[in-house]
PDB file with one MODEL, atoms N, CA, C and O in Angstrom:
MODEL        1
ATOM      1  N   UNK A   1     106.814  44.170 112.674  1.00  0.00           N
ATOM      2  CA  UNK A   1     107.104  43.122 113.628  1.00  0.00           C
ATOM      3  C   UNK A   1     106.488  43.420 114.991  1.00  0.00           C
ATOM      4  O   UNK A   1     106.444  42.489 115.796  1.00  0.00           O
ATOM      5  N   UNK A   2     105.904  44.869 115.413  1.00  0.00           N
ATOM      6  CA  UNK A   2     105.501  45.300 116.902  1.00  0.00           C
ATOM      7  C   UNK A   2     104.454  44.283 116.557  1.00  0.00           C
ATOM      8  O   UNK A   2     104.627  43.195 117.106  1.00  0.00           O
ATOM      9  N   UNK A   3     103.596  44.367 115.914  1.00  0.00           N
ATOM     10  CA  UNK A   3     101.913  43.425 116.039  1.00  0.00           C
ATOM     11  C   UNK A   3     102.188  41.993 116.081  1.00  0.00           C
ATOM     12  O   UNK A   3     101.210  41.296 116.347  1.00  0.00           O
ATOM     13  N   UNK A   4     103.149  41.474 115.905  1.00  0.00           N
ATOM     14  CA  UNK A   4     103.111  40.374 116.430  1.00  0.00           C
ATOM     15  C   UNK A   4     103.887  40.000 117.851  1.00  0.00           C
ATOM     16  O   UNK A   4     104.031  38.909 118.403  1.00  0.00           O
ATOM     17  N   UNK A   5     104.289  41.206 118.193  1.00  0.00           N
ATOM     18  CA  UNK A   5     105.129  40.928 119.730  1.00  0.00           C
ATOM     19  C   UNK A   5     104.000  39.713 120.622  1.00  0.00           C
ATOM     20  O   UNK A   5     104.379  38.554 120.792  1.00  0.00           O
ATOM     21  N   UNK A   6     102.655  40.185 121.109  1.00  0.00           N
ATOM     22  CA  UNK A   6     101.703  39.420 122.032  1.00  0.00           C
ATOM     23  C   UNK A   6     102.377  37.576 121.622  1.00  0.00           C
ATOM     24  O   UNK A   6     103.026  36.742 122.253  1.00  0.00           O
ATOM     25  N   UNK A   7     101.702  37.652 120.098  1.00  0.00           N
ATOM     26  CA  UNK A   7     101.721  36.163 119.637  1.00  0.00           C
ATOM     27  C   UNK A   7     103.553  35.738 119.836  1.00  0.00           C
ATOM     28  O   UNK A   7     104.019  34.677 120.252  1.00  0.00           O
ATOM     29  N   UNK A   8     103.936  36.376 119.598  1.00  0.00           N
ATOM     30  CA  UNK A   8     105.936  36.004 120.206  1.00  0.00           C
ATOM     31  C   UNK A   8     105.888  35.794 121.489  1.00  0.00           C
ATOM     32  O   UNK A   8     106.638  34.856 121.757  1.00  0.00           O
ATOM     33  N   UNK A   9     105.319  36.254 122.508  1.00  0.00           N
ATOM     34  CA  UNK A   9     105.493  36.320 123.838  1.00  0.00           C
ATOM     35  C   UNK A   9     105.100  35.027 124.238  1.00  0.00           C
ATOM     36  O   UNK A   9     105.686  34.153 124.876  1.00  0.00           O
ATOM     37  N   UNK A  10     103.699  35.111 123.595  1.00  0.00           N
ATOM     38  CA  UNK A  10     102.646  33.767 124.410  1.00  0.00           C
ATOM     39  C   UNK A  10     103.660  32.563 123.648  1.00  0.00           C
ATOM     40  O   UNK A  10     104.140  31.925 124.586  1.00  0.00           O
ATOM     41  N   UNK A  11     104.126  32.053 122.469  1.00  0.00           N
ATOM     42  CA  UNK A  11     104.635  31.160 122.089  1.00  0.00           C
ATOM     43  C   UNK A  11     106.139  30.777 122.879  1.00  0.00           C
ATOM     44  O   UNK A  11     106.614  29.661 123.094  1.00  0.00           O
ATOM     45  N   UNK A  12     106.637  32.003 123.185  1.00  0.00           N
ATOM     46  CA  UNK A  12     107.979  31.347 123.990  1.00  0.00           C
ATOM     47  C   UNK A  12     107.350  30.919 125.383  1.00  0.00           C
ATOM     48  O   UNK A  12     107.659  29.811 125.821  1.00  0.00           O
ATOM     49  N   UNK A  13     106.703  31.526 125.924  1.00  0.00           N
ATOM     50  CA  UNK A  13     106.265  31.389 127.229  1.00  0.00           C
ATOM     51  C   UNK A  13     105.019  30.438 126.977  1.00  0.00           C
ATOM     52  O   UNK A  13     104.105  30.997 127.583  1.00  0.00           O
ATOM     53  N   UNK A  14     104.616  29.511 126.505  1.00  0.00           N
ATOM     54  CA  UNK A  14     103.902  28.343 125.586  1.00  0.00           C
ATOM     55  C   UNK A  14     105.399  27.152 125.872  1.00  0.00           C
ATOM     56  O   UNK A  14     105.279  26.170 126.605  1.00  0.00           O
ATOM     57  N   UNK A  15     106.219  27.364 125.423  1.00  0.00           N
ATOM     58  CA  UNK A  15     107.385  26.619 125.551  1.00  0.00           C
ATOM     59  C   UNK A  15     107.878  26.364 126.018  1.00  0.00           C
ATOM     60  O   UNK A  15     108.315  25.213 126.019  1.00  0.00           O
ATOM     61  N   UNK A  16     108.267  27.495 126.980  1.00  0.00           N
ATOM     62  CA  UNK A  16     108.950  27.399 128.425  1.00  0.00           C
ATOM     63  C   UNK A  16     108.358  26.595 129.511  1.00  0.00           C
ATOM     64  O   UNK A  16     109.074  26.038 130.343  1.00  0.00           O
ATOM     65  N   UNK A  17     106.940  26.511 129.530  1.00  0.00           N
ATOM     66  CA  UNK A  17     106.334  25.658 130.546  1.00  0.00           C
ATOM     67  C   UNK A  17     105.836  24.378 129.845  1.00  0.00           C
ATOM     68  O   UNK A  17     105.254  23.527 130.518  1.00  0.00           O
ATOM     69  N   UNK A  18     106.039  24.200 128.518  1.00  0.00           N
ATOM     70  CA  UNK A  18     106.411  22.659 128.158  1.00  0.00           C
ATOM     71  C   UNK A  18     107.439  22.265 128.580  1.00  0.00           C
ATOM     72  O   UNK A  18     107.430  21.296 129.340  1.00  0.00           O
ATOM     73  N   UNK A  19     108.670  22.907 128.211  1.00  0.00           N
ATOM     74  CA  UNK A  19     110.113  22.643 128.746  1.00  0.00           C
ATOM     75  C   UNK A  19     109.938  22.088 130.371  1.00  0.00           C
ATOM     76  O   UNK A  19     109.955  20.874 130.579  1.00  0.00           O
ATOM     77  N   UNK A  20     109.804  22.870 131.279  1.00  0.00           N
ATOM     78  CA  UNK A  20     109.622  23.150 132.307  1.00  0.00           C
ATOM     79  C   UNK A  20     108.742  21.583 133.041  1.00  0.00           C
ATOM     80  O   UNK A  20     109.249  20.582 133.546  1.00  0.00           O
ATOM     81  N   UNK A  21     107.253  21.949 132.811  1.00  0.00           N
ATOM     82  CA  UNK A  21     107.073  20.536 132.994  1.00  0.00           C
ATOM     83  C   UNK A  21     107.857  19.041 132.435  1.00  0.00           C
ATOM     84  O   UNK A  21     107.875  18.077 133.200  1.00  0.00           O
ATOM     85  N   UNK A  22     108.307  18.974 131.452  1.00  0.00           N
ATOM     86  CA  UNK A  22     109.046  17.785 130.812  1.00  0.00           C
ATOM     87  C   UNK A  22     110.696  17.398 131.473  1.00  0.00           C
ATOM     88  O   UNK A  22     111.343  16.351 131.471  1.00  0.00           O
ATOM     89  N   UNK A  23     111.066  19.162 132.161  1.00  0.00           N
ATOM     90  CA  UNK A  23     112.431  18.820 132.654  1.00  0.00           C
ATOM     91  C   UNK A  23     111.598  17.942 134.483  1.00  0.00           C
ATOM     92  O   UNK A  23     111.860  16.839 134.963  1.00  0.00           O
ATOM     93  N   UNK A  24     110.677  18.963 134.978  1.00  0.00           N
ATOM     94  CA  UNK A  24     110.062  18.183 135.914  1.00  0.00           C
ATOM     95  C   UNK A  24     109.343  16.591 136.065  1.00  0.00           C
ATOM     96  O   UNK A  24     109.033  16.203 137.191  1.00  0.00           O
ATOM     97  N   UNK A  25     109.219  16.133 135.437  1.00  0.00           N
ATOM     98  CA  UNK A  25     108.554  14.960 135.303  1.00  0.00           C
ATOM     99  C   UNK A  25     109.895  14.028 135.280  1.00  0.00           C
ATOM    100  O   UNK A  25     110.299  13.242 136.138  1.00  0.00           O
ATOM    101  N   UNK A  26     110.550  14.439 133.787  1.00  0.00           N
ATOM    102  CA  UNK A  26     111.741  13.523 134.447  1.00  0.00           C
ATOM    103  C   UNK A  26     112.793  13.768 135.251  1.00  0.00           C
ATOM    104  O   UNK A  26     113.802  13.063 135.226  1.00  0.00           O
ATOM    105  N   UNK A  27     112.672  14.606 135.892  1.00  0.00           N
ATOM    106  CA  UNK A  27     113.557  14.723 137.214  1.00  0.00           C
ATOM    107  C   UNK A  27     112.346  13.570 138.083  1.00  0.00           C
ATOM    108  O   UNK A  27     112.449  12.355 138.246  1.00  0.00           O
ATOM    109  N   UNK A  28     111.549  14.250 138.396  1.00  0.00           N
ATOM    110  CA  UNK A  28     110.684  13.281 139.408  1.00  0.00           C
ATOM    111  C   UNK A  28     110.130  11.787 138.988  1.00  0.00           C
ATOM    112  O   UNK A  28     109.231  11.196 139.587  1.00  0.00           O
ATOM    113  N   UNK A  29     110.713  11.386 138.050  1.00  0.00           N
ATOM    114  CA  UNK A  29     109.887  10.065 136.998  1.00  0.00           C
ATOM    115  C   UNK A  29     110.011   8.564 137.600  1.00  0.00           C
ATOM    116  O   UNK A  29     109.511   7.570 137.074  1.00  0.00           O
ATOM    117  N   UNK A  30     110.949   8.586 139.081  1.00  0.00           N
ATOM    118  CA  UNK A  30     110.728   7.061 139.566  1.00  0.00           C
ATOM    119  C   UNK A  30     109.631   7.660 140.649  1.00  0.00           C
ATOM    120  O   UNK A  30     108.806   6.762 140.818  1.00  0.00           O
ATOM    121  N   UNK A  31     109.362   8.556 141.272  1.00  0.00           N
ATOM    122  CA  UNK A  31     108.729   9.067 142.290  1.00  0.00           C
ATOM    123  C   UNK A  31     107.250   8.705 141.655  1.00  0.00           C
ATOM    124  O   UNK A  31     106.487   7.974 142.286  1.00  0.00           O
ATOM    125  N   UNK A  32     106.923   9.201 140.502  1.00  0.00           N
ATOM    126  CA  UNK A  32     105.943   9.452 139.560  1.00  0.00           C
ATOM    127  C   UNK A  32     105.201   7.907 139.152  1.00  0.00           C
ATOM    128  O   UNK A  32     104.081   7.402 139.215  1.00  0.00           O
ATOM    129  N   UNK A  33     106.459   7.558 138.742  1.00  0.00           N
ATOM    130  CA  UNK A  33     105.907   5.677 138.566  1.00  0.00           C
ATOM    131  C   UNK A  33     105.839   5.134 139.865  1.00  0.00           C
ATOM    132  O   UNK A  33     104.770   4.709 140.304  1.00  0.00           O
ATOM    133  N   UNK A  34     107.032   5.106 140.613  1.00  0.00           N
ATOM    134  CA  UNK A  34     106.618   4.769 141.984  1.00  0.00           C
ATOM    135  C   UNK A  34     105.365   4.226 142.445  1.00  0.00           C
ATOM    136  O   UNK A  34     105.324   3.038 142.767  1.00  0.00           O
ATOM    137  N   UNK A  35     104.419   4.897 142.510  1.00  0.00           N
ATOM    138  CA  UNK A  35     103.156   5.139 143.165  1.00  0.00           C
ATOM    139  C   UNK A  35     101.751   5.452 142.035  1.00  0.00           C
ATOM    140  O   UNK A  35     101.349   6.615 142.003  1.00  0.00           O
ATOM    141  N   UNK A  36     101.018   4.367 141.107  1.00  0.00           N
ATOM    142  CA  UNK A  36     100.306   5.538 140.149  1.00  0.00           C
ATOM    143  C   UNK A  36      99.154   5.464 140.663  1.00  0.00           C
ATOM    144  O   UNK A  36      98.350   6.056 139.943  1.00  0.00           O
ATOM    145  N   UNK A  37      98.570   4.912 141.786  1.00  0.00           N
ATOM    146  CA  UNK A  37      97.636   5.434 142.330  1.00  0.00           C
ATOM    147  C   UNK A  37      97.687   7.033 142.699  1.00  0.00           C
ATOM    148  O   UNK A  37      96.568   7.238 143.171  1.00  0.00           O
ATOM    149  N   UNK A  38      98.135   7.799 142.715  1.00  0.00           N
ATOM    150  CA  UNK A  38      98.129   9.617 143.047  1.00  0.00           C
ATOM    151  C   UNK A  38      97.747  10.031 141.529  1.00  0.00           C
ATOM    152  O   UNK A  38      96.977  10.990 141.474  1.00  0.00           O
ATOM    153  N   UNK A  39      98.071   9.584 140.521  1.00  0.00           N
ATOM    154  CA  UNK A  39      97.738  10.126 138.907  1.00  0.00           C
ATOM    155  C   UNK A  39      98.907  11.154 138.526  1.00  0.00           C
ATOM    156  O   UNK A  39      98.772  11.879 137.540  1.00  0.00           O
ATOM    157  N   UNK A  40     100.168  11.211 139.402  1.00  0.00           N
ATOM    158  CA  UNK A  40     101.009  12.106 139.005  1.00  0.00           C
ATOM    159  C   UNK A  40     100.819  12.307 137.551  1.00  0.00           C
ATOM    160  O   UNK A  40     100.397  13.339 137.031  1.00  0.00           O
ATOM    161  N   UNK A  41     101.296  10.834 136.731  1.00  0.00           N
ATOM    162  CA  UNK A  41     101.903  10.752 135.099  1.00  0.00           C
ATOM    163  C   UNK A  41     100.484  11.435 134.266  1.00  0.00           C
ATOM    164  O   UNK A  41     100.650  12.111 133.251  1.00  0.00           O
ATOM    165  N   UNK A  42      99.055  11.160 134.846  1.00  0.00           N
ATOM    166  CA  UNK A  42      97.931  11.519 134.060  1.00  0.00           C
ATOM    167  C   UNK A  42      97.801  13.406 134.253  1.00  0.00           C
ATOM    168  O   UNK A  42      97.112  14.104 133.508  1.00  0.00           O
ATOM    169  N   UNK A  43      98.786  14.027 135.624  1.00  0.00           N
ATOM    170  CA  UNK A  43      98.680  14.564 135.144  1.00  0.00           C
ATOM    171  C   UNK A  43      99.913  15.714 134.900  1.00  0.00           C
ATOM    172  O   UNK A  43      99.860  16.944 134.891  1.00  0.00           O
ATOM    173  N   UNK A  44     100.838  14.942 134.742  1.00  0.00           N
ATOM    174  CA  UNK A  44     101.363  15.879 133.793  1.00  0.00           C
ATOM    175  C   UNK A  44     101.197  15.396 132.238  1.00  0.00           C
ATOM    176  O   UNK A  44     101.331  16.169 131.289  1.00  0.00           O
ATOM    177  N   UNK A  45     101.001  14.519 132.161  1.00  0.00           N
ATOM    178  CA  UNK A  45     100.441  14.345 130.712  1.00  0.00           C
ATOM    179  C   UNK A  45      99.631  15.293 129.590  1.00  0.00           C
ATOM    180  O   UNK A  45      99.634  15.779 128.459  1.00  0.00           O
ATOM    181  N   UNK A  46      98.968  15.147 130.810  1.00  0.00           N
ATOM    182  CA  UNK A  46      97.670  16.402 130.954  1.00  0.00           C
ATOM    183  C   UNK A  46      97.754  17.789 130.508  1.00  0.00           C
ATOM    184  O   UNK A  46      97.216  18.344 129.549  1.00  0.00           O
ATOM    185  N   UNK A  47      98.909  18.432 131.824  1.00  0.00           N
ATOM    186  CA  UNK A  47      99.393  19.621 131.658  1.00  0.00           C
ATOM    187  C   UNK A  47     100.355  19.691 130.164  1.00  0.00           C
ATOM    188  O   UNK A  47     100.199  20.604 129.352  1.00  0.00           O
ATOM    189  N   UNK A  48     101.273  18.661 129.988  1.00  0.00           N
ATOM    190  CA  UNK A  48     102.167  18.771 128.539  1.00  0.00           C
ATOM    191  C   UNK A  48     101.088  18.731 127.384  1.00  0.00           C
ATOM    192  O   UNK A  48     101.305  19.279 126.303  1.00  0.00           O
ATOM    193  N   UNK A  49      99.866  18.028 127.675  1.00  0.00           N
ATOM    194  CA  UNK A  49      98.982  18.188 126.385  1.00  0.00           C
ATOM    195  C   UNK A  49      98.621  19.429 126.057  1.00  0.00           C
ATOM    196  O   UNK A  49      99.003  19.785 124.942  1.00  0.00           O
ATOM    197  N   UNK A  50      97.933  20.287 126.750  1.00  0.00           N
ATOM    198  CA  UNK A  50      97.465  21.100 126.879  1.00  0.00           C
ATOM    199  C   UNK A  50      98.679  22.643 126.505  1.00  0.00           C
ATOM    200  O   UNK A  50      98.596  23.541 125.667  1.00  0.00           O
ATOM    201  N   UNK A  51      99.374  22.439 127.225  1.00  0.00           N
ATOM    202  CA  UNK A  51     100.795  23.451 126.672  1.00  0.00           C
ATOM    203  C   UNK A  51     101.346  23.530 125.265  1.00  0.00           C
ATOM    204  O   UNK A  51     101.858  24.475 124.665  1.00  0.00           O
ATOM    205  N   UNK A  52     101.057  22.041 124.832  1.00  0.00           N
ATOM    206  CA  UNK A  52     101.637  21.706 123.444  1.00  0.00           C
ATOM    207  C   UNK A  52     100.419  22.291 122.569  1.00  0.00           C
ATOM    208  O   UNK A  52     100.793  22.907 121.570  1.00  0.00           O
ATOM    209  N   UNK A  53      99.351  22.228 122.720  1.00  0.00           N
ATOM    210  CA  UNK A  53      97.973  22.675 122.263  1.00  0.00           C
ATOM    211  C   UNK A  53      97.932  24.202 122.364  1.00  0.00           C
ATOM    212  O   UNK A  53      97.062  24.673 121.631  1.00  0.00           O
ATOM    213  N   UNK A  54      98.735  25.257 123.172  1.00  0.00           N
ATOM    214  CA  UNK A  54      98.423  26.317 123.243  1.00  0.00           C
ATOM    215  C   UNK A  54      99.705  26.702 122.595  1.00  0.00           C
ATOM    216  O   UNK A  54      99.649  27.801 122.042  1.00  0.00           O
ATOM    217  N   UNK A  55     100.879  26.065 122.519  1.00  0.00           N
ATOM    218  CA  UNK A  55     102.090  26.091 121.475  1.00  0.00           C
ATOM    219  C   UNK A  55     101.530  26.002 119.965  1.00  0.00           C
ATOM    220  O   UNK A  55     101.850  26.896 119.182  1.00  0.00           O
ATOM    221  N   UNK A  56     100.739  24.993 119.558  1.00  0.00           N
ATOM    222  CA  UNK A  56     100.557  24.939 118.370  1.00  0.00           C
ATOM    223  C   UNK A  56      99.536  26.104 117.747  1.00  0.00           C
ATOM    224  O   UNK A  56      99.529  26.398 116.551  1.00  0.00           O
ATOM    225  N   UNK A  57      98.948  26.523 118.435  1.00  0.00           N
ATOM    226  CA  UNK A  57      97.775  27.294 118.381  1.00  0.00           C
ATOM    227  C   UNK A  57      98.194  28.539 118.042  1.00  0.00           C
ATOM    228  O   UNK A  57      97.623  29.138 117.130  1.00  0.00           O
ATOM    229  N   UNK A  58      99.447  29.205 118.855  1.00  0.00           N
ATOM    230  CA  UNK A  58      99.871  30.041 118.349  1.00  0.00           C
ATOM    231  C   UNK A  58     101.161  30.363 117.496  1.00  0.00           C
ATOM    232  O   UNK A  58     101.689  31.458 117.298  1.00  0.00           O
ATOM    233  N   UNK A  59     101.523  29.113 117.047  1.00  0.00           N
ATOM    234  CA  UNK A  59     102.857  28.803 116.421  1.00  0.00           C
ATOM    235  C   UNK A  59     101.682  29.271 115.004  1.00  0.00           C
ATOM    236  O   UNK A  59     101.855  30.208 114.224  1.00  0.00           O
ATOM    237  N   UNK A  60     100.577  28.346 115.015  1.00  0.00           N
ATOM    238  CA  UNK A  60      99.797  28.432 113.509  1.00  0.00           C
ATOM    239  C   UNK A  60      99.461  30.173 113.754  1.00  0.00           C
ATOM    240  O   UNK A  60     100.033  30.939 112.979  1.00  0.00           O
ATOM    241  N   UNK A  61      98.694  30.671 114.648  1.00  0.00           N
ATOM    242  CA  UNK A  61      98.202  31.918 113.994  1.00  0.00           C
ATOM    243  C   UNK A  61      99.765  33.172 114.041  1.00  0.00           C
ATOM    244  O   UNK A  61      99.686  34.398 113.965  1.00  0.00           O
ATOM    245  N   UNK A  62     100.803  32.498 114.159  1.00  0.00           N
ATOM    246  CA  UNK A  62     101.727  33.197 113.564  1.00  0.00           C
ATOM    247  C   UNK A  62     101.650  33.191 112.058  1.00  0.00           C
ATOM    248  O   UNK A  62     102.552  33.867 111.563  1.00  0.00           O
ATOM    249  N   UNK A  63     100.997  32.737 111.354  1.00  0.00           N
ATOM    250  CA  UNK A  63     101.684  32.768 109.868  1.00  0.00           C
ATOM    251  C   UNK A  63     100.629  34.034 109.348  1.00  0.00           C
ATOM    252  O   UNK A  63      99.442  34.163 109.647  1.00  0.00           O
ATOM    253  N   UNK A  64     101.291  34.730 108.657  1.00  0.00           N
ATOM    254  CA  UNK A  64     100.972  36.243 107.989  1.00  0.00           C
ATOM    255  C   UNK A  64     100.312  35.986 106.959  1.00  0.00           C
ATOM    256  O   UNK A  64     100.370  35.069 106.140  1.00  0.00           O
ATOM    257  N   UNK A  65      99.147  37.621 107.160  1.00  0.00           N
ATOM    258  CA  UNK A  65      98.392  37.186 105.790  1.00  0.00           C
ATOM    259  C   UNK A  65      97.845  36.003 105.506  1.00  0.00           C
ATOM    260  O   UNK A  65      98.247  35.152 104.713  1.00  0.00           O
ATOM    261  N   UNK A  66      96.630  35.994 106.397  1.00  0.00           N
ATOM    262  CA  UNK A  66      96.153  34.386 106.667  1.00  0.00           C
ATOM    263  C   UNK A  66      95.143  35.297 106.929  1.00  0.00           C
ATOM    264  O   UNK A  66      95.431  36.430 107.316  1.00  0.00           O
ATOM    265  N   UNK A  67      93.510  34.796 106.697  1.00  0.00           N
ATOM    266  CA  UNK A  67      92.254  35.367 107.162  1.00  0.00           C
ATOM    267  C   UNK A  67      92.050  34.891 108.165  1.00  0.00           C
ATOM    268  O   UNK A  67      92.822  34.193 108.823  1.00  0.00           O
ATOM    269  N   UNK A  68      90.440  35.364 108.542  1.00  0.00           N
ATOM    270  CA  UNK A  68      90.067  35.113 110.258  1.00  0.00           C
ATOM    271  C   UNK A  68      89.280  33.591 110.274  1.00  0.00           C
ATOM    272  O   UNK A  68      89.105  32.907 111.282  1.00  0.00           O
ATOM    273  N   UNK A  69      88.961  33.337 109.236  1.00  0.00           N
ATOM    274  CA  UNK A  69      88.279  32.092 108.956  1.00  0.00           C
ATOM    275  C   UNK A  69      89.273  30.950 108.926  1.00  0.00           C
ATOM    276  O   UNK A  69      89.031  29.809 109.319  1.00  0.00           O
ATOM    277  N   UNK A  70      90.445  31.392 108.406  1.00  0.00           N
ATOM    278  CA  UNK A  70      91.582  30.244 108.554  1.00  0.00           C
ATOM    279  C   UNK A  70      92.242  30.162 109.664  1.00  0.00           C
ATOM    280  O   UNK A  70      92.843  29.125 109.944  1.00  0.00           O
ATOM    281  N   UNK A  71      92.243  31.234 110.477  1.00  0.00           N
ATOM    282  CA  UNK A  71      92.651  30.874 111.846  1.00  0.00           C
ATOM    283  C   UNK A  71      92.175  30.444 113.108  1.00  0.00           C
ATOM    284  O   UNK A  71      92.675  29.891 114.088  1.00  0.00           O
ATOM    285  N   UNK A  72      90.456  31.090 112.616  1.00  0.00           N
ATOM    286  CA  UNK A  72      89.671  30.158 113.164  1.00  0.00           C
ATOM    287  C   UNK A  72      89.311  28.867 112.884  1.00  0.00           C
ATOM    288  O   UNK A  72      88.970  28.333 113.940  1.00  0.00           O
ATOM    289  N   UNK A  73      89.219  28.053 111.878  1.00  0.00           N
ATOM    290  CA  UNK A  73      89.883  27.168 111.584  1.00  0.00           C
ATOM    291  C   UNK A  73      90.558  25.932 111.908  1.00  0.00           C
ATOM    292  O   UNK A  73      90.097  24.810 112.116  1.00  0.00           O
ATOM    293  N   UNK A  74      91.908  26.426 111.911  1.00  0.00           N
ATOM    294  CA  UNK A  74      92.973  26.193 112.626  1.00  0.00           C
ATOM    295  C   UNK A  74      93.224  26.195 114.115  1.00  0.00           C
ATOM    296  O   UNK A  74      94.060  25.435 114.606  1.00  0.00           O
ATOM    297  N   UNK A  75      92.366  27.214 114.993  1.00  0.00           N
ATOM    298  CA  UNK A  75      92.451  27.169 116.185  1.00  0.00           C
ATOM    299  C   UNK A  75      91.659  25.718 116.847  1.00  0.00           C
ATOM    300  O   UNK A  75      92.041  24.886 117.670  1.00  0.00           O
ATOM    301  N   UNK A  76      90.141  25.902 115.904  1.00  0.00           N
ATOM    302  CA  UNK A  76      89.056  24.742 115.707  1.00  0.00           C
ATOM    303  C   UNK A  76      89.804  23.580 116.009  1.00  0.00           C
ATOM    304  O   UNK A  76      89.774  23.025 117.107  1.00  0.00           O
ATOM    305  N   UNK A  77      90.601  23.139 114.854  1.00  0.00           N
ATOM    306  CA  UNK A  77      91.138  21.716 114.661  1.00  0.00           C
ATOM    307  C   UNK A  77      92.174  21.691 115.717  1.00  0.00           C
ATOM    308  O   UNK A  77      92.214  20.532 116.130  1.00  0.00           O
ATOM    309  N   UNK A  78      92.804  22.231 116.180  1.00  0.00           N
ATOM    310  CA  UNK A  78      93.593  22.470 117.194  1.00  0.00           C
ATOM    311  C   UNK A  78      92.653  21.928 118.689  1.00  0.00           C
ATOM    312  O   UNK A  78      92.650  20.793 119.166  1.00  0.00           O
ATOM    313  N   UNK A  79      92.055  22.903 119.091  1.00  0.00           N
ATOM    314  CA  UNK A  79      91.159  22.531 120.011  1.00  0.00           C
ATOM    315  C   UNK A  79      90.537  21.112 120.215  1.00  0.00           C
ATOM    316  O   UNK A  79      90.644  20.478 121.265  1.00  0.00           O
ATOM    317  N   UNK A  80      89.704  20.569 118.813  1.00  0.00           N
ATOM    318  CA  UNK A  80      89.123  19.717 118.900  1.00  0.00           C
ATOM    319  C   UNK A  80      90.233  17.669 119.032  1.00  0.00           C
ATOM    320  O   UNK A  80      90.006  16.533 119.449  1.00  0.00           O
ATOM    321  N   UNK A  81      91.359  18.449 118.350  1.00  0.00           N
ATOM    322  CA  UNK A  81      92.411  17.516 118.635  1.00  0.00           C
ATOM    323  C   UNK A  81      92.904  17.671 119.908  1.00  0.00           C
ATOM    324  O   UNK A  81      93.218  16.549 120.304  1.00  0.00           O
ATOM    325  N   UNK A  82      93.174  18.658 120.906  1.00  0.00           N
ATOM    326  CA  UNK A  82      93.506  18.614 122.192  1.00  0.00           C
ATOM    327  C   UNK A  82      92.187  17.766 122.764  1.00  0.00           C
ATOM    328  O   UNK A  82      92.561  16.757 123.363  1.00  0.00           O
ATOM    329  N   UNK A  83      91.028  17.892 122.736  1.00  0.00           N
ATOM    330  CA  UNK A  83      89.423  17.424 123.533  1.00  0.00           C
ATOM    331  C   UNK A  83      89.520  16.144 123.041  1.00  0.00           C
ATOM    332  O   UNK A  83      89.082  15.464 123.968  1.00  0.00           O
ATOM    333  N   UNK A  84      89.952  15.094 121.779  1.00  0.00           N
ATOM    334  CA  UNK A  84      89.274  14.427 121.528  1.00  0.00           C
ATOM    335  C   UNK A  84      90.084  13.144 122.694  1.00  0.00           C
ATOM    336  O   UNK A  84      89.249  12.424 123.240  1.00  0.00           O
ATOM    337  N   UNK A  85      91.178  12.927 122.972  1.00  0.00           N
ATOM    338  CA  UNK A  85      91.634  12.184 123.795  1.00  0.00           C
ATOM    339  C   UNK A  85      91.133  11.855 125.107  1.00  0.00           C
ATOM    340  O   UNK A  85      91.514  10.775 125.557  1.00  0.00           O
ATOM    341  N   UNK A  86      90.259  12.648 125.913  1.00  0.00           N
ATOM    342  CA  UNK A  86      89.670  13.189 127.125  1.00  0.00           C
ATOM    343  C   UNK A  86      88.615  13.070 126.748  1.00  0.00           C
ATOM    344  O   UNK A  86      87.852  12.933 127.705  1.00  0.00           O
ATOM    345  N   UNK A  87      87.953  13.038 125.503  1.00  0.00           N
ATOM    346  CA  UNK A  87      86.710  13.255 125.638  1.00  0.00           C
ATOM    347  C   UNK A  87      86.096  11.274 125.685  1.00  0.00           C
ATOM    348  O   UNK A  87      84.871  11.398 125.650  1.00  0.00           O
ATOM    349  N   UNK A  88      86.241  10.545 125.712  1.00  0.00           N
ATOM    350  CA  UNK A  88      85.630   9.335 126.614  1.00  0.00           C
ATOM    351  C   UNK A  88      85.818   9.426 128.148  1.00  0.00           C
ATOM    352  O   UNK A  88      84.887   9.015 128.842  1.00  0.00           O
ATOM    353  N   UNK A  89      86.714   9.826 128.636  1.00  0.00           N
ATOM    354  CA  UNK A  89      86.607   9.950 130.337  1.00  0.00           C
ATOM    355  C   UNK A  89      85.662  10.979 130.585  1.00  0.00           C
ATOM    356  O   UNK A  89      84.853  10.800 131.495  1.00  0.00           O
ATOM    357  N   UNK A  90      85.640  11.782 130.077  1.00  0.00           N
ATOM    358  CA  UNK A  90      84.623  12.831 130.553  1.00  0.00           C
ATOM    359  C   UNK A  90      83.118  12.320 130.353  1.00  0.00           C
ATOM    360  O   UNK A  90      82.114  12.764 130.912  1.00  0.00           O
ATOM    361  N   UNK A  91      83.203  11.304 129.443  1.00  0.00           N
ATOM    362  CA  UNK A  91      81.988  11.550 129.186  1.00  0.00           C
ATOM    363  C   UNK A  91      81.273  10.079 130.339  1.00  0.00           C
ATOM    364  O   UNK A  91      80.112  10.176 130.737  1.00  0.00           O
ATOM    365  N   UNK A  92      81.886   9.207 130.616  1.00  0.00           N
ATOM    366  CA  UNK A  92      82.312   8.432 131.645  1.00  0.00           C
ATOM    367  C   UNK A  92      81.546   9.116 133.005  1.00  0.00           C
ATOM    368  O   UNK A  92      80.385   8.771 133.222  1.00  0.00           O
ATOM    369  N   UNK A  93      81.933   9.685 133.539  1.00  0.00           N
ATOM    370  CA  UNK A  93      81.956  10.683 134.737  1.00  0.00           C
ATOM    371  C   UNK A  93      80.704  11.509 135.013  1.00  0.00           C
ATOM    372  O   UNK A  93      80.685  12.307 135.950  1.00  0.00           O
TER     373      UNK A  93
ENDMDL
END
């Protein structure tokens, strides 16, 4: 169980600042709509995408006895599903 301490760490602390932003947003969520010229909601959106993407990432390369090709893989499809939402504005710009 020591070799997987890193991947335990990063996944709670992966969580905690999903939590964290999501308790923030809706604490602040008439402030947020209020006004959407500032982009508050785009970006915590943003930030929860991205957290949830580094949650899943290492929720998957938790599973044991899995090769490097499947977790690369998995990290792949991971990644490319976090980019593909963003990827028309960017390309916009």
């Amino acid at each position: 169980m020591d070799e997987w301490h890193d991947f335990l760490l990063a996944t709670a602390v992966a969580a905690v600042l999903v939590g964290l932003v999501f308790v923030g947003v809706s604490i602040n969520l008439e402030m947020s709509m209020a006004n959407p010229t500032l982009g508050l909601v785009n970006r915590a959106l943003e930030a929860l995408i991205l957290l949830m993407a580094v949650l899943i990432a290492t929720c998957l390369l938790l599973v044991p006895a899995q090769g490097t090709v499947v977790a690369g893989v998995e990290v792949l499809a991971v990644g490319v599903i976090d980019w593909g939402p963003s990827w028309p504005s960017s390309c916009s710009s």
